[in-house]
C-alpha positions as a Markdown table, in Angstrom:
| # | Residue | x | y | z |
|---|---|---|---|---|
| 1 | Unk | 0.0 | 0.0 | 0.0 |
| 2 | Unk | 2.8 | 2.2 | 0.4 |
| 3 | Unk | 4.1 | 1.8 | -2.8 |
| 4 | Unk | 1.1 | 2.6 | -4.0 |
| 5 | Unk | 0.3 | 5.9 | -1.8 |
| 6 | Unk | 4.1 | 6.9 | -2.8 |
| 7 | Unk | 2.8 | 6.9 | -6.6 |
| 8 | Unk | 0.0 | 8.7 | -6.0 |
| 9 | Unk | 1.9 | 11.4 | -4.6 |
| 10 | Unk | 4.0 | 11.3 | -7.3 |
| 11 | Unk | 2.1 | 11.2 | -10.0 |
| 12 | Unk | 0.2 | 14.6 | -7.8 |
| 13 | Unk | 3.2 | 16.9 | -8.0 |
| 14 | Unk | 3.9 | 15.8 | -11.6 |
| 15 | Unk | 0.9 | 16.2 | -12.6 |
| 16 | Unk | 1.4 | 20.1 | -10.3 |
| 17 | Unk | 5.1 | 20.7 | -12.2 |
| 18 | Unk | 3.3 | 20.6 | -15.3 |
| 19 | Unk | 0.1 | 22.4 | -14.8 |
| 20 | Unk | 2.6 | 25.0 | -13.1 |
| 21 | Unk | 4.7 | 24.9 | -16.6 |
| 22 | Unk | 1.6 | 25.4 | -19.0 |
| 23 | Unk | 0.4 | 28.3 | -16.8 |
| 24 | Unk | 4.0 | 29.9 | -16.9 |
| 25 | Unk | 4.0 | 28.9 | -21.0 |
| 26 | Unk | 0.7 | 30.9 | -21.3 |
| 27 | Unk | 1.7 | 33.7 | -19.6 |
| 28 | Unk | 4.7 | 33.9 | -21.5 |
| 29 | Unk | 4.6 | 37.2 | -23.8 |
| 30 | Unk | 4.3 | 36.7 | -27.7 |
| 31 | Unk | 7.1 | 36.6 | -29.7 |
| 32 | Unk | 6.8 | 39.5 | -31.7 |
| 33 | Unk | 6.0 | 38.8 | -35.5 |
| 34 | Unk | 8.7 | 40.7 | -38.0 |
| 35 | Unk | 8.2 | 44.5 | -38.0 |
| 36 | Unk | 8.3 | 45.9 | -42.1 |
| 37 | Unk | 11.2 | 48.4 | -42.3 |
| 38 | Unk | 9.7 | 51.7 | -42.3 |
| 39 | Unk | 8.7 | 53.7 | -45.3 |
| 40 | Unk | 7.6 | 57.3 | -46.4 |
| 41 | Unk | 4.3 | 58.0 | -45.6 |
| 42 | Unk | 3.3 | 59.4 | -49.4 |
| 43 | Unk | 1.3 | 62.4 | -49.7 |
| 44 | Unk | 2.0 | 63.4 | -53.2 |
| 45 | Unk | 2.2 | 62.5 | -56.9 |
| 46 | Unk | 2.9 | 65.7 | -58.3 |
| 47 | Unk | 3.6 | 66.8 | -62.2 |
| 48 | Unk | 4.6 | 69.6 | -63.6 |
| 49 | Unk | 3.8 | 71.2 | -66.9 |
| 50 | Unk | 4.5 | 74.3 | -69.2 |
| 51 | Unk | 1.8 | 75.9 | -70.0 |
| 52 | Unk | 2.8 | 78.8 | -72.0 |
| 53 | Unk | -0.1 | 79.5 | -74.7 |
| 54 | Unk | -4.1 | 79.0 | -74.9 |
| 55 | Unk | -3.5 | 76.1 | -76.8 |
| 56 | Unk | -1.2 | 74.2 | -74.1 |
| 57 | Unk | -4.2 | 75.1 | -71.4 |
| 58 | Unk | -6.8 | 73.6 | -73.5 |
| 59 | Unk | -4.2 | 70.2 | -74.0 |
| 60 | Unk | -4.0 | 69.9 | -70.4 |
| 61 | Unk | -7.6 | 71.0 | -69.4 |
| 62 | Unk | -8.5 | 67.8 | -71.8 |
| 63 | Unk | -6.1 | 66.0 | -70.4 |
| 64 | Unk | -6.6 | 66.3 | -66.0 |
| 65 | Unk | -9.5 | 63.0 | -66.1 |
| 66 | Unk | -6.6 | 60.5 | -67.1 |
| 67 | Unk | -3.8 | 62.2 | -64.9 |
| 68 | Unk | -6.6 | 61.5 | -62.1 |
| 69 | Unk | -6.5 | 58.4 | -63.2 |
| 70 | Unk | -2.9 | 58.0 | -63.5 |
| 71 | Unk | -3.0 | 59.0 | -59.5 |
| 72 | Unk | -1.5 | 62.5 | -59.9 |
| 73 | Unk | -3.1 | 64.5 | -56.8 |
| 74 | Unk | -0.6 | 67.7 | -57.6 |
| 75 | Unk | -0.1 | 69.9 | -60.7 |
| 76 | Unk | 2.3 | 72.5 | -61.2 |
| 77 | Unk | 1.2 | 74.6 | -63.7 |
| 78 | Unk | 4.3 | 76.8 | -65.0 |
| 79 | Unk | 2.4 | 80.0 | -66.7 |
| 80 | Unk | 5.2 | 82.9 | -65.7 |
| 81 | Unk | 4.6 | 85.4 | -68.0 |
| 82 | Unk | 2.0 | 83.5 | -70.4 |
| 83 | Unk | -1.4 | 84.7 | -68.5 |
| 84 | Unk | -3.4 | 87.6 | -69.6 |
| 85 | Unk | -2.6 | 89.7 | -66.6 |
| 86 | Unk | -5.2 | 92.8 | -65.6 |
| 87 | Unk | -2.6 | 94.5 | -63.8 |
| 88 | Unk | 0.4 | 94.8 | -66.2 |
| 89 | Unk | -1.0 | 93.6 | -69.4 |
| 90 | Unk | 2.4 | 95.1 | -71.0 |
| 91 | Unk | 4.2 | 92.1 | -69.3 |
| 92 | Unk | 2.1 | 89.0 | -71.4 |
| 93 | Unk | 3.3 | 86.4 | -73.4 |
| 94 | Unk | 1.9 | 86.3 | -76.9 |
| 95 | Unk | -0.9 | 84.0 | -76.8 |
| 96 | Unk | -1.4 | 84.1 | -72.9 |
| 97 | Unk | -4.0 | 81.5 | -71.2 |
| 98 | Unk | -7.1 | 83.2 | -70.3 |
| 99 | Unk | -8.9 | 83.3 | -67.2 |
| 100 | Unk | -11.8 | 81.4 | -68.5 |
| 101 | Unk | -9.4 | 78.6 | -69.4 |
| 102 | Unk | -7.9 | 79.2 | -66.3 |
| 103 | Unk | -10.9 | 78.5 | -63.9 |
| 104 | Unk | -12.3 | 75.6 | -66.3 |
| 105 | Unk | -8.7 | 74.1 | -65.2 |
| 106 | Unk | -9.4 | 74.9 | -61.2 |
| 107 | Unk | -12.8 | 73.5 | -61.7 |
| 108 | Unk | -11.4 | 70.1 | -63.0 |
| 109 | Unk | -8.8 | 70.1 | -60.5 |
| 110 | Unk | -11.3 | 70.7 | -57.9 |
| 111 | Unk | -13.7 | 67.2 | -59.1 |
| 112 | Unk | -10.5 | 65.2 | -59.6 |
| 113 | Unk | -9.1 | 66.3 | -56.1 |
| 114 | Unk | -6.0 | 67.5 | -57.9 |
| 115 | Unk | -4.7 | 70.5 | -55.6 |
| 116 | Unk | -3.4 | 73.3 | -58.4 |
| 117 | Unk | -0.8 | 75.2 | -58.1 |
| 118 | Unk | 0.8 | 77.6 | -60.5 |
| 119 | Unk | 4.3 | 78.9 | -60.7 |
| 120 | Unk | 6.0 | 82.2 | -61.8 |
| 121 | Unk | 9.6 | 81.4 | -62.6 |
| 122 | Unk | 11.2 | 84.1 | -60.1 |
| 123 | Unk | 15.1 | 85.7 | -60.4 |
| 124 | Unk | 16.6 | 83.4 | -62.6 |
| 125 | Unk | 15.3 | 82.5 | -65.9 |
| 126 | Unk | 14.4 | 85.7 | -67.5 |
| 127 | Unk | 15.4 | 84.6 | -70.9 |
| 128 | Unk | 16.0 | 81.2 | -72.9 |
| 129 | Unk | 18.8 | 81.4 | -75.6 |
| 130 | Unk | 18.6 | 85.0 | -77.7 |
| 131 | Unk | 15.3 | 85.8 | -76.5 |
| 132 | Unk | 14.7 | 87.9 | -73.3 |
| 133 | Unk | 11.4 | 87.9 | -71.5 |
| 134 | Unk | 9.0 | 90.5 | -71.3 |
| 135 | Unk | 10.0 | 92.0 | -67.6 |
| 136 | Unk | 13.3 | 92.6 | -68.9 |
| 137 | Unk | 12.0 | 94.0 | -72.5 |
| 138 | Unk | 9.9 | 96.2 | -70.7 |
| 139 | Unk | 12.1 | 97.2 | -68.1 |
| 140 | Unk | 15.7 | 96.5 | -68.3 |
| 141 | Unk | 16.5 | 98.9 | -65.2 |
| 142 | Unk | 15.7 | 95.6 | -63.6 |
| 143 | Unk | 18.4 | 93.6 | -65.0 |
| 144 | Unk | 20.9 | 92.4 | -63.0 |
| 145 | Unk | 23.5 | 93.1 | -66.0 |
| 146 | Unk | 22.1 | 95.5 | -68.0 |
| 147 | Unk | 23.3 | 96.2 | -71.4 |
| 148 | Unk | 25.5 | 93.1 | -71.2 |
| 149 | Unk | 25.4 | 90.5 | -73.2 |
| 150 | Unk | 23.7 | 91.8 | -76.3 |
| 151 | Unk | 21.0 | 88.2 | -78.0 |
| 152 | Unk | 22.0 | 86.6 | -74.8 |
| 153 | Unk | 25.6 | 85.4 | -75.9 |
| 154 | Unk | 28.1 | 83.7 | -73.8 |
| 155 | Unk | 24.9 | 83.0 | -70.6 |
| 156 | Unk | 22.7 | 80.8 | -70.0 |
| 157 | Unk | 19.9 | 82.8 | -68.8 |
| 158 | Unk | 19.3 | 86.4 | -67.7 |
| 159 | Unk | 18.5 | 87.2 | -64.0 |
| 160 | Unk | 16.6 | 90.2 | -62.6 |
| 161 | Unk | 18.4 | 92.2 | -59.7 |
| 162 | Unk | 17.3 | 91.0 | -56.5 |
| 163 | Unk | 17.7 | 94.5 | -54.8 |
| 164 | Unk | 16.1 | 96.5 | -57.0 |
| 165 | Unk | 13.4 | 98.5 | -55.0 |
| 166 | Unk | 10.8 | 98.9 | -57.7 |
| 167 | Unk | 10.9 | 95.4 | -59.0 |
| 168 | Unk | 8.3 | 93.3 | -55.7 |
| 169 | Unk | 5.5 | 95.8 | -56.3 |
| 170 | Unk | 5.4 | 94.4 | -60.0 |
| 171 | Unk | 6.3 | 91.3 | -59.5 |
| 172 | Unk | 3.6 | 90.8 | -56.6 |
| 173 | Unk | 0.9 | 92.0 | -58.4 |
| 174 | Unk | 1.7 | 88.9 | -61.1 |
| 175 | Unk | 2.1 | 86.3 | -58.1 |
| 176 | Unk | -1.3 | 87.7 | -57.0 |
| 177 | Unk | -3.3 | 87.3 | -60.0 |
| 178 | Unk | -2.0 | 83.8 | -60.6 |
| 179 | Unk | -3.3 | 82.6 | -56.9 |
| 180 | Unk | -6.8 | 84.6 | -57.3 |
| 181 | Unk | -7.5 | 83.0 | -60.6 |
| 182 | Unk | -5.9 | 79.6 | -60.5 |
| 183 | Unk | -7.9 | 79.8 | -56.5 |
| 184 | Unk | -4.7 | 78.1 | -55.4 |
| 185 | Unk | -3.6 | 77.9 | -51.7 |
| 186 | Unk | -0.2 | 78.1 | -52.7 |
| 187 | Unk | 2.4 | 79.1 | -55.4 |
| 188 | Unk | 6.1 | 77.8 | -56.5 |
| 189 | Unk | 8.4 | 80.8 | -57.6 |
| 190 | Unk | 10.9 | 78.5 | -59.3 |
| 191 | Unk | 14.5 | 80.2 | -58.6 |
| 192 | Unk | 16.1 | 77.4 | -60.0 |
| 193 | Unk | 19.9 | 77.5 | -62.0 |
| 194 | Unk | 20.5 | 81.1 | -60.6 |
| 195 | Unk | 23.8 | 81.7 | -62.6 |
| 196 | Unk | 24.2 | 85.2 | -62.8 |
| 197 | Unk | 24.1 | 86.7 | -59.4 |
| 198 | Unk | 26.0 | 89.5 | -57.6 |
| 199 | Unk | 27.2 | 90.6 | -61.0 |
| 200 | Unk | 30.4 | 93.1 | -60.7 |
| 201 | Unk | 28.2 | 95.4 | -63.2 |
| 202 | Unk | 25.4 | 95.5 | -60.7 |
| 203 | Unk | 25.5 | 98.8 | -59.5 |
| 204 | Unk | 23.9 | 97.3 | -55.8 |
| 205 | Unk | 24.4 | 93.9 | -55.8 |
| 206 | Unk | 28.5 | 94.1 | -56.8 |
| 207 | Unk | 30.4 | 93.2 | -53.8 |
| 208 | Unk | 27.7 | 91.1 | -51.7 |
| 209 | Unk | 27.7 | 87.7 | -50.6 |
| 210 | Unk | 25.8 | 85.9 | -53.3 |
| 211 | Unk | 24.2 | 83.2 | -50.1 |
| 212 | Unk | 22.9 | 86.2 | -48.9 |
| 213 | Unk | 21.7 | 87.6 | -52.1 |
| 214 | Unk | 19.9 | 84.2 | -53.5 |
| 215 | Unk | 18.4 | 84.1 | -49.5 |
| 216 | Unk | 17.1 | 87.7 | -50.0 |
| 217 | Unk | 15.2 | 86.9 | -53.0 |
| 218 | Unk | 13.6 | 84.1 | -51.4 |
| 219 | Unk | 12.6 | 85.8 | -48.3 |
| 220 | Unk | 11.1 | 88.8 | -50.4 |
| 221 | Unk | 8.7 | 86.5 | -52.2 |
| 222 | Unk | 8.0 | 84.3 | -48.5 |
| 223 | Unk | 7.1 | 87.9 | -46.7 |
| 224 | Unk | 4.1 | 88.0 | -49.6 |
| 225 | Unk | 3.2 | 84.6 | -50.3 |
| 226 | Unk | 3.1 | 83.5 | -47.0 |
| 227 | Unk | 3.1 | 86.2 | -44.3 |
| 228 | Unk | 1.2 | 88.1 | -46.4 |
| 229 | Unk | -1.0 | 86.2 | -48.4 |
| 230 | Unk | -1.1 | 83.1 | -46.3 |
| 231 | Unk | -0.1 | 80.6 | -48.7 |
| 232 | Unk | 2.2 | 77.6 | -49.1 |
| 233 | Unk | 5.7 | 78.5 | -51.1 |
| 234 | Unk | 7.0 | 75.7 | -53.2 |
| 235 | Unk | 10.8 | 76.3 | -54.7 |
| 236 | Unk | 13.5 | 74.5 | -56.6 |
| 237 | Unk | 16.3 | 73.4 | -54.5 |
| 238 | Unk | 19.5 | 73.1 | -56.4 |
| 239 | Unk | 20.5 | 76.6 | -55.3 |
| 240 | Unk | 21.0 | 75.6 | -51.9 |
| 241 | Unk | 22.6 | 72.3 | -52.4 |
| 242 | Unk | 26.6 | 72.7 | -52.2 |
| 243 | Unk | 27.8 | 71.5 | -55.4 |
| 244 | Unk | 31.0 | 70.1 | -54.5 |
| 245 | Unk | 30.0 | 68.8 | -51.2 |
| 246 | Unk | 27.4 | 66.7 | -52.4 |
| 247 | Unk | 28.9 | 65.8 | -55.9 |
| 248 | Unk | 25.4 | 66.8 | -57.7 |
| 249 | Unk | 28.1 | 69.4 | -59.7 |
| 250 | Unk | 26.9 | 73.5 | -61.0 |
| 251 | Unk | 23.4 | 71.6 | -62.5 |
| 252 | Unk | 21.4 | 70.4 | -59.9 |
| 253 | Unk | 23.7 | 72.1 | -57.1 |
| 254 | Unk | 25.5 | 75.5 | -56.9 |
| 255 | Unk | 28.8 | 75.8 | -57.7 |
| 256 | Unk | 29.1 | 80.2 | -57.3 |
| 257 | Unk | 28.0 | 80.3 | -53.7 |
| 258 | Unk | 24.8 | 81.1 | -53.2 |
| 259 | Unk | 24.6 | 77.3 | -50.9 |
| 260 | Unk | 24.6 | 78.6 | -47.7 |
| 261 | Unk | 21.6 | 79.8 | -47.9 |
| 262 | Unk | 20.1 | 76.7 | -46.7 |
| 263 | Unk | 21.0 | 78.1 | -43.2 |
| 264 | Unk | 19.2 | 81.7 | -44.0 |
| 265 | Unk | 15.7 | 81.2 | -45.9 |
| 266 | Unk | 12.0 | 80.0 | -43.8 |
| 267 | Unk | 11.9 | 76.1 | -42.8 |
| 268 | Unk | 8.4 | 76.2 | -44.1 |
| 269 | Unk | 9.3 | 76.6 | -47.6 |
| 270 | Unk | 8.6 | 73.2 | -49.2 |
| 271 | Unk | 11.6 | 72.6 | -51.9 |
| 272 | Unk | 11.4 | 70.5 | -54.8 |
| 273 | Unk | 14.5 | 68.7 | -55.1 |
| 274 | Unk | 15.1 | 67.8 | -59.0 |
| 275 | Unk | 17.3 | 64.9 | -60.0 |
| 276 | Unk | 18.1 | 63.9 | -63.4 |
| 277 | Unk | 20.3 | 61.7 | -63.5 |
| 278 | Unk | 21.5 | 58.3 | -61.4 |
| 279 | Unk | 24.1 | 59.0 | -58.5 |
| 280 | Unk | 26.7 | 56.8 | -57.4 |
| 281 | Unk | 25.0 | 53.7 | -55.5 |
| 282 | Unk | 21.8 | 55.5 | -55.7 |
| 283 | Unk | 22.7 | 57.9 | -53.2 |
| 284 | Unk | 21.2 | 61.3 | -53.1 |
| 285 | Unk | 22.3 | 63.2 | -49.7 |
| 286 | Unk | 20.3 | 66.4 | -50.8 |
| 287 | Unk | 17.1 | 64.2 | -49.6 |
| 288 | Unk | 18.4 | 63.7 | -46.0 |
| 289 | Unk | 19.8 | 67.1 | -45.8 |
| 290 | Unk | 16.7 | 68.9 | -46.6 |
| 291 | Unk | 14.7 | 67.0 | -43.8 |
| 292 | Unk | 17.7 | 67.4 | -41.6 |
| 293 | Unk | 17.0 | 71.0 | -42.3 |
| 294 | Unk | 13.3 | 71.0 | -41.0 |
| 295 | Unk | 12.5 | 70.8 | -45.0 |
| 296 | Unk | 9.6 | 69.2 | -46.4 |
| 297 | Unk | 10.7 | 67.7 | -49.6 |
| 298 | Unk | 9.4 | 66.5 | -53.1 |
| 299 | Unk | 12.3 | 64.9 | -55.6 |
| 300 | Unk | 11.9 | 65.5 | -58.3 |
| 301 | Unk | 12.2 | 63.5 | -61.7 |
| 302 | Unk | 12.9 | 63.9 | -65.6 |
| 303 | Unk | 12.5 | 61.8 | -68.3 |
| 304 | Unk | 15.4 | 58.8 | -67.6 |
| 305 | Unk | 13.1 | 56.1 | -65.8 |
| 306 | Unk | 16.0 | 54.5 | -64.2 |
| 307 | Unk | 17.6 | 57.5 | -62.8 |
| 308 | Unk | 13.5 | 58.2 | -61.8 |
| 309 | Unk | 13.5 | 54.8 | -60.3 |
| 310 | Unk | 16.6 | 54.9 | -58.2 |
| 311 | Unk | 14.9 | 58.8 | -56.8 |
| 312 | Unk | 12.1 | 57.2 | -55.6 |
| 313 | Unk | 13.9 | 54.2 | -53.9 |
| 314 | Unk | 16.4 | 56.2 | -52.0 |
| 315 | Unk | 13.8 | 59.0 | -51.4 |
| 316 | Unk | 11.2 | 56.0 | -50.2 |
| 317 | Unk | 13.4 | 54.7 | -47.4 |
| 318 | Unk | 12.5 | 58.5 | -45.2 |
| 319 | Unk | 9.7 | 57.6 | -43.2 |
| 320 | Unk | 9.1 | 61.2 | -42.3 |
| 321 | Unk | 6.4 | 63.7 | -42.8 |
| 322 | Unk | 8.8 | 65.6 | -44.7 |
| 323 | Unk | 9.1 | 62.9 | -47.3 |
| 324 | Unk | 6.1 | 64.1 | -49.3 |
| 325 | Unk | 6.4 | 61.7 | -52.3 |
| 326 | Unk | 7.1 | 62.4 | -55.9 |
| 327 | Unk | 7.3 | 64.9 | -58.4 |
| 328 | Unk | 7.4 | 64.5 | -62.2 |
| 329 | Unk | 8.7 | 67.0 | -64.6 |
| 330 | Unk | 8.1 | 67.2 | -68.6 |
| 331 | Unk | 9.5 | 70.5 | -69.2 |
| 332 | Unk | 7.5 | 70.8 | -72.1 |
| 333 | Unk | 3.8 | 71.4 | -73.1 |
| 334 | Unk | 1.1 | 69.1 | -72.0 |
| 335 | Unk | -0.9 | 66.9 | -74.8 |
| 336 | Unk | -4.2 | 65.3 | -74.3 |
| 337 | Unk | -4.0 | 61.3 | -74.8 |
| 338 | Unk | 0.1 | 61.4 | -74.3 |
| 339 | Unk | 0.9 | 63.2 | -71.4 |
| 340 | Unk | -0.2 | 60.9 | -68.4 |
| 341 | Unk | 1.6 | 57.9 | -70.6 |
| 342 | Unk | 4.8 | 60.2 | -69.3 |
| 343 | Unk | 7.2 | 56.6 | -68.5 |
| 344 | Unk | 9.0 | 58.3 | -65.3 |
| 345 | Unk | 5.1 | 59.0 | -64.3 |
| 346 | Unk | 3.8 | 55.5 | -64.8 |
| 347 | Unk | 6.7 | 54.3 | -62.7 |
| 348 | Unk | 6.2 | 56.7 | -59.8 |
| 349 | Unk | 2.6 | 56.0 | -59.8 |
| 350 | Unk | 3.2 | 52.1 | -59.8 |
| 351 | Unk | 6.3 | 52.8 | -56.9 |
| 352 | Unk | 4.1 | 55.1 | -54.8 |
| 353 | Unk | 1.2 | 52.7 | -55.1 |
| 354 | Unk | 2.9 | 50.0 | -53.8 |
| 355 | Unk | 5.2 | 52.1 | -50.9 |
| 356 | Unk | 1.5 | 53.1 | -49.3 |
């Protein structure tokens, strides 16, 4: 009988160990399952188009259902001096979009959920090869090298002068009109491949730091855009991107100084950092150094779909809410049926499709 009683008791506090083990097996926490590495929270697919005549508007008004389509929920709409402005009418292009074409546009925008913004192509880029634009036609005082250069030869393109004190009343009144009539909550002023800057021949910029210059320009148009105005400012970036440092070259970086004024314009500012071509490894540090900054950025692609693809890879791995997505560039007028076949377009849609 003892034998017996002695395996009942033992069989008892085996049976205890193991009801002691399952409770301490169930109490156990979970092994966590494999955490995704992070990625960008996208906000945009942007594109951005020339429109420079009544015809171009009419291509891209016909053309906004199958960029919906395509996903595009941002359009840059470059106009600059090619819109029939009321309030210096001496400054339009020759067959300038109208403001009838102009809010059929904001309408389709507005049913497609497409947020519109147009651009004015500020500082930089007052000409393109021998012909000048109309500001500086019309008044060349504002020139930053006036009566150089006769058909353009030997630059790239002409820039106004920065300090001249009669040039933001003009130029305000333009960057007014385009945000009443396009009813946009925001505006890009461009300011991209600033070349000529702090010319010797200048009679007030000669002498002065050209980072300080470039940053002046950009916080005269922020004071009216946004402080006054209350609207987002979008700008190019490669003027504030250190050339040599980051191994982008005088292109899609600055290479005559105007770089450190990273360090001197509004945080707030949300740069569009263009990219054409494929960097070493894939590498863009312009990306990290923006949000670094307290930038929000939006790289920015051409035509090349592999140096497109490698962009939005790199750009992809900032899970920030500065990381705003994608941007897609034609550089050239919009055409209905063609335009949202863009390839660097279809990519970035199918790439930001799958990242979200």
């Amino acid at each position: 009988m003892r034998k017996i009683k002695l395996t009942v008791c033992g069989f008892l506090i085996m049976m205890a160990v193991i009801f002691s083990l399952i409770s301490m097996e169930s109490c156990r926490p979970e092994r966590p399952e494999a955490v995704p590495p992070a990625v960008a929270e996208v906000k945009y697919l942007g594109l951005h188009v020339l429109v420079e005549s009544k015809k171009a508007a009419e291509e891209l008004i016909e053309e906004v259902p199958r960029l919906a389509r395509r996903g595009v929920n941002l359009l840059f709409v470059e106009v600059d001096y090619n819109y029939e402005y009321r309030s210096h009418p001496e400054l339009r292009g020759p067959e300038p979009v109208t403001a009838a074409q102009a809010k059929r546009l904001v309408g389709l925008c507005r049913q497609y959920r497409i947020r519109l913004i147009p651009e004015f192509q500020s500082f930089g880029h007052q000409s393109w090869e021998k012909k000048t634009f109309s500001l500086l036609t019309v008044h060349p005082q504002f020139d930053e090298t006036p009566g150089k250069y006769p058909g353009n030869q030997g630059i790239y393109c002409r820039s106004w002068c920065p300090l001249h004190p009669d040039l933001p009343p003009i130029i305000n009144d333009l960057y007014d009109e385009l945000l009443e009539v396009f009813e946009a909550d925001g505006l890009h002023v461009g300011m991209d491949e600033v070349f000529i800057i702090a010319d010797p021949d200048c009679p007030r910029c000669r002498g002065k730091d050209p980072a300080e210059l470039f940053a002046q320009a950009v916080q005269t148009a922020y004071n009216h855009i946004v402080r006054k105005r209350g609207k987002e400012m979008f700008m190019w970036g490669d003027r504030l991107l250190d050339g040599k440092a980051t191994g982008y070259g005088e292109w899609e970086a600055s290479m005559n100084g105007t770089h450190p004024a990273i360090d001197l314009i509004p945080r707030d500012i949300i740069i569009c950092d263009w990219h054409y071509e494929i960097m070493p490894g894939g590498v863009y540090p312009s990306i990290p150094l923006f949000i670094e900054k307290g930038f929000r950025v939006l790289p920015t692609s051409f035509r090349n779909v592999k140096a497109a693809e490698a962009l939005i890879d790199y750009s992809l791995q900032f899970s920030t809410d500065r990381m705003l997505g994608h941007l897609c560039t034609i550089w050239r007028q919009p055409e209905a049926g063609k335009t949202h076949k863009h390839p660097p377009l279809v990519l970035a849609a199918r790439k930001l499709r799958a990242s979200g």
